[in-house]
ROSELUM-903043 format. One record per residue (C-alpha): y, x, z. Coordinates in steps of 0.5 Angstrom, whole numbers, plus 500, padded with zeros to 3 digits. Layout:
<pts>
YXZ;...
</pts>
This chain:
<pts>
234382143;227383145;224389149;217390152;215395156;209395162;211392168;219394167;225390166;229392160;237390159;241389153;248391155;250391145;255386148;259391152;260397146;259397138;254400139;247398142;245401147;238401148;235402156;229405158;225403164;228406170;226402175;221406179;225412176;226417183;234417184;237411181;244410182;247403182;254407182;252409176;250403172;256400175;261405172;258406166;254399165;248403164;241405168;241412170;236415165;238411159;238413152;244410147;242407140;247408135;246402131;248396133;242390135;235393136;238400133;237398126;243399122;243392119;243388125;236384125;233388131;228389128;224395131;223401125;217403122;212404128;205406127;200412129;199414122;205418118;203425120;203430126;200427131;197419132;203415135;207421136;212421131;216416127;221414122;228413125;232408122;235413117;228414115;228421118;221423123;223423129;218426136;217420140;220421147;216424151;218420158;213414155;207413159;200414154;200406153;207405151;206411145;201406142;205400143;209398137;213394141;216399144;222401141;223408138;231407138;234413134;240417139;248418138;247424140;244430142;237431147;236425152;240425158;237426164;237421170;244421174;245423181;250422185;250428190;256429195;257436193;260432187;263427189;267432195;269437190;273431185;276428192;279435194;282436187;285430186;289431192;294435188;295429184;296425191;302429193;304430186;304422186;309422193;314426192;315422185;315416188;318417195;326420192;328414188;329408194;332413199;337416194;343414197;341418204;341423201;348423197;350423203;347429206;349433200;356430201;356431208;354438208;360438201;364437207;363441211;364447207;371444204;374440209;374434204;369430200;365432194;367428187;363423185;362426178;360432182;355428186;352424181;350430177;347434184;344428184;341427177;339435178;335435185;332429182;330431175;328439176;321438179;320435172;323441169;319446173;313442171;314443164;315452166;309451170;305448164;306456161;302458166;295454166;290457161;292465165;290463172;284458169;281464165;283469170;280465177;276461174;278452175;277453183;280459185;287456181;288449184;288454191;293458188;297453186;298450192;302454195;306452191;306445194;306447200;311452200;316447195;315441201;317446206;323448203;325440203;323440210;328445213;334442208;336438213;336442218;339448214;345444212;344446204;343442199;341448195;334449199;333442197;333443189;329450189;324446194;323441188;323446182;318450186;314444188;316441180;312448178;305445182;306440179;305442172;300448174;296443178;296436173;292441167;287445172;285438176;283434170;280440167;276441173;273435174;271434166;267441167;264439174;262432171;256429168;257428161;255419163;261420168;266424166;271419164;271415170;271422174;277424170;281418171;280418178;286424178;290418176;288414181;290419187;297420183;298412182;296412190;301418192;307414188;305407192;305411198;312415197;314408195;312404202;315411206;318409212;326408211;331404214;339405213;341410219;344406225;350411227;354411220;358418220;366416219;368419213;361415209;368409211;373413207;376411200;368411197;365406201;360409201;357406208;357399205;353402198;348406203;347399207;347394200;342399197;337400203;338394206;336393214;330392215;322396214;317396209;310393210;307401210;313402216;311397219;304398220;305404222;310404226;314410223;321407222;324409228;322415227;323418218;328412218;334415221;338419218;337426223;329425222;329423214;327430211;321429214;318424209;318431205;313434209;309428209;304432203;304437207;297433210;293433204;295441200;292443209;286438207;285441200;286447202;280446208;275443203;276446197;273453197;266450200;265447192;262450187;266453181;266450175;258451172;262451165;266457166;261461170;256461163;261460157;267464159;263469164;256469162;255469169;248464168;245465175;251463179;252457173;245455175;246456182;253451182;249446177;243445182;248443189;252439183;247435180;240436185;235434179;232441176;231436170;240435169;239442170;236445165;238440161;245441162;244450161;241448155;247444153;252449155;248455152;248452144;256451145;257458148;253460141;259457137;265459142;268465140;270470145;277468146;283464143;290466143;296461143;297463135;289463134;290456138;296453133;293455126;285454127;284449122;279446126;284444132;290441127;287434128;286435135;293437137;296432133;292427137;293430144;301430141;301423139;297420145;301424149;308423147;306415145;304415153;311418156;315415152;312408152;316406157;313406163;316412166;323408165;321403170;317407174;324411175;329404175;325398176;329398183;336397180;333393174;331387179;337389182;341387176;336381174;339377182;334380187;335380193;329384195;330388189;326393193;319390195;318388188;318395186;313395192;310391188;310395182;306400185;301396187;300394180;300401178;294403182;290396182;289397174;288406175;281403179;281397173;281404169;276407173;271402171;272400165;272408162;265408161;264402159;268400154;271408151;277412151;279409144;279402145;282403152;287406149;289403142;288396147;293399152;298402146;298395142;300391150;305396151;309395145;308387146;311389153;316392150;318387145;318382150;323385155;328387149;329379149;329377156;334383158;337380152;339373154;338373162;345372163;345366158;338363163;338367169;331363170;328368165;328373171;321371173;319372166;322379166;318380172;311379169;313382163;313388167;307388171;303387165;306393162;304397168;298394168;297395160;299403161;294405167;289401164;289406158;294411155;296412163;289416165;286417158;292422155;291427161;285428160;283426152;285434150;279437155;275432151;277434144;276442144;271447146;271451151;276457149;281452148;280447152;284450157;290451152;290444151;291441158;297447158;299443152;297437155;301438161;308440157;308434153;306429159;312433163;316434157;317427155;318424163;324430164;327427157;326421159;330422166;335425162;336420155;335413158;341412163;346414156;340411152;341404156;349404157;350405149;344400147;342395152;337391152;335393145;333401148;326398149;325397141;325405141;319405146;316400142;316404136;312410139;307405142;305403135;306410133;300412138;297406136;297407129;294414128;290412134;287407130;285412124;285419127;281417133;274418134;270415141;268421145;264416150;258420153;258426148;257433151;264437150;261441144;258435139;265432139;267439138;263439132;267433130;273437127;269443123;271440117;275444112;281440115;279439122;279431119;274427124;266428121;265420121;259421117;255425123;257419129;254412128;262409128;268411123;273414124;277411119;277404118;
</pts>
């Protein structure tokens, strides 16, 4: 593929994409962000093509009509590769106006992007956010390895109160309550985004909602000392309502924050904070008490499950910190709690400083002054500037000036992307990951692990090695292949672990194998549907509605994990091996009508892929991109 052009170095990236991509020279551009072109594989200031090799539709790389004649100007307009006239570019220097060799290659969409800067406004202000995902990520991660612990705590508080220990049925459904209420709260939660998004604006909402956090990991904390398991559970659901308030507002603050080229890779990092938050509540300093009350030696055994389950000795996060003669005691385990206190103090000290979404200010406020103002410690080029208030200025033109939830479920327009946010959603949840997330320990367990627990630790190495895998790859190879390459995996995975759970008892050496299966599941998931269906829905519709969609976003991702803590232990007792067949056939579901349904929402501005679903049905325009829709 041949470029020419004075001077400067061309890059052909078409084996990357379906789609050429066609780089102008950037290298004596001011500002040039080698981050950018890593995360995106792109220079900054490119200009993306939207036919294949060359630009041209049939392939041949042929530059199209080129010439000074034709009309208007000399050298200042030509024909695209559909035979309409276009204005050259106006960044080519006067000679490369004239040069035929210059490729005049038609865009995908919209005006050329402006050059990318990254600017620590930016980057400080995603950091912030993506701290309600840290803590949301710990308190998932860190309640499951310790369980026995705190049975015991619920048994001896029983005790103490009734003079005789509590039943064991009572105390596996006191258990199973604390452990799925913080789910059940999120799902609540979820109800209240769009009226604290719209209200107080995508900032001043993730610093409300953190109250929540804090007051929920407090309430946790004095438990211990307040003898009262109850305080426990109202800690955990009130710390589930921040969780499902704070994973629809994080997402939805990134995207509007982020330039159109990164906001993909931005959003995923609320993946990765939440995938890094699980890791750490995994590694938690624990350690089986050493003074073991007397009634732990009655009739239940329970002294002998509690050290069978947390085993002797400290993990290597315990280890390098030297905490576990501190948080691994009995007296002192509730203060693994209050561990997210730190980062809700953190958000709390950097995040007011950041600028509200610049989206917000102009489309739902028309507060243009202040959105400029928010754009400029943003991006720092008065050219991305303007460029983006011209942007959001032309979808401010479609948007209507507010949309209900009934106007938001009957809309023609926004059918298809309800039914794909549903899908991708719903695929995602109940594709099996959270069901080895949540009993990954006892499944090891059962396959002969002597260690069950460090490759749990294992489990969550992986889940936030591919969240980064993720972060790279969103912008390079697109929110549709991603997710139909995870989706496709999943189902394999699943399959797969249908047969080896099958037969492990017949050949136990297949344990290995089974141990594979699920590292690659995990990693088939957080490369694709894990980060992409949280913040797919913000991408899909416009601005009125996008803060609806993430509510419904988080009700789905929340919805399915709390059916899934509440379905898969009776599911796994009655089917067996033979549970993972069901999660099969969601991953191929989602993949399905991914594969049709679905269009690449990759470096377009929110109102070109809003355009998508205008038709009569809400049915993807394929005609207007340059893939389809529709194989």
């Amino acid at each position: 593929m041949r470029r020419v052009a004075k001077d400067e170095k061309w890059q052909d990236l078409g084996s990357l994409c379906p789609w050429s991509l066609c780089l102008y020279p950037t290298t004596n551009s001011p500002g040039r962000c080698d981050f950018v072109t890593a995360l995106t594989g792109q220079e900054p200031g490119l200009c993306q093509g939207r036919g294949r090799e060359g630009g041209a539709p049939d392939g041949t790389g042929r530059a199209h009509a080129a010439g000074a004649g034709g009309g208007g100007a000399a050298g200042d307009r030509r024909e695209d590769a559909w035979g309409k006239s276009v204005q050259k570019p106006d960044f080519y220097t006067e000679d490369e106006k004239d040069n035929p060799d210059v490729q005049n290659v038609p865009r995908r969409t919209g005006a050329r992007q402006a050059k990318t800067t990254m600017t620590a406004v930016l980057v400080i202000a995603i950091v912030s956010a993506v701290l309600g995902s840290l803590q949301i990520g710990y308190h998932t991660g860190n309640v499951n390895a310790p369980a026995k612990i705190i049975e015991e705590f619920f048994n001896v508080t029983w005790r103490s109160r009734h003079n005789t220990s509590m039943p064991d049925h009572s105390l596996t459904f006191l258990w199973s309550l604390s452990v799925s209420i913080k789910d059940f709260g999120a799902l609540i939660g979820s109800l209240g985004v769009k009226g604290l998004a719209d209200n107080f604006g995508r900032r001043n909402s993730i610093l409300i909602v953190n109250a929540l956090s804090m007051v929920g990991a407090s309430l946790m904390f004095v438990s211990k000392a307040s003898e009262s398991f109850e305080v426990l559970i109202v800690g955990r659901l009130l710390f589930g309502l921040f969780c499902g308030l704070a994973m629809s507002l994080n997402p939805l603050y990134i995207q509007e924050l982020s330039p159109t080229e990164l906001r993909g890779a931005f959003a995923t990092l609320n993946q990765v904070s939440f995938a890094t938050g699980i890791l750490l509540g995994m590694a938690s300093p624990r350690r089986t008490p050493r003074n073991i009350p007397p009634h732990c030696q009655n009739r239940n055994s329970r002294g002998a499950q509690l050290r069978r389950w947390t085993g002797r000795s400290a993990s290597w996060f315990t280890a390098v910190v030297g905490l576990d003669t501190v948080l691994g005691t009995e007296q002192y385990w509730a203060l693994m709690f209050s561990l997210s206190l730190i980062p809700a103090l953190l958000q709390y000290l950097i995040l007011p400083f950041c600028p509200e979404s610049p989206r917000y200010l102009l489309i739902t406020q028309g507060k243009e002054e202040q959105a400029e103002t928010a754009l400029r410690r943003l991006r720092g080029n008065s050219d991305k500037v303007l460029h983006e208030l011209k942007e959001m200025k032309e979808e401010a033109a479609h948007a209507q000036s507010g949309v209900t939830v009934r106007q938001f479920l009957m809309k023609r327009s926004y059918r298809q992307p309800i039914i794909l946010v549903l899908i991708i959603n719903l695929g995602s949840q109940l594709s099996g990951f959270n069901a080895i997330i949540n009993y990954s320990t006892k499944m090891f367990s059962k396959a002969g692990f002597q260690e069950a627990k460090y490759l749990t630790l294992g489990v969550g190495a992986v889940n936030v090695t591919f969240t980064v895998v993720a972060f790279f790859l969103v912008e390079r190879a697109g929110r549709r292949r991603l997710l139909l390459t995870g989706f496709l995996s999943l189902a394999l995975c699943n399959l797969l672990m249908t047969i080896t759970d099958s037969v492990l008892h017949i050949v136990p050496d297949l344990r290995s194998l089974q141990v594979l299966v699920v590292f690659f599941l995990i990693s088939a998931y957080e490369v694709g549907p894990g980060p992409i269906s949280w913040f797919i829905g913000a991408e899909l519709f416009d601005q009125q509605s996008r803060p609806i969609a993430m509510a419904f976003t988080s009700m789905l991702n929340w919805g399915g994990k709390f059916l899934l803590a509440l379905l898969f232990p009776p599911l796994l007792k009655v089917c067996g091996a033979y549970v993972y067949l069901l999660f099969t056939v969601m991953a191929v579901l989602a993949f399905s009508y991914t594969l049709l349904r679905l269009p690449e929402t990759r470096g377009r501005t929110f109102d070109d892929i809003a355009a998508e679903f205008r038709g009569a049905e809400g049915i993807p325009l394929h005609n207007k991109t340059s893939f389809n829709t529709f194989p």
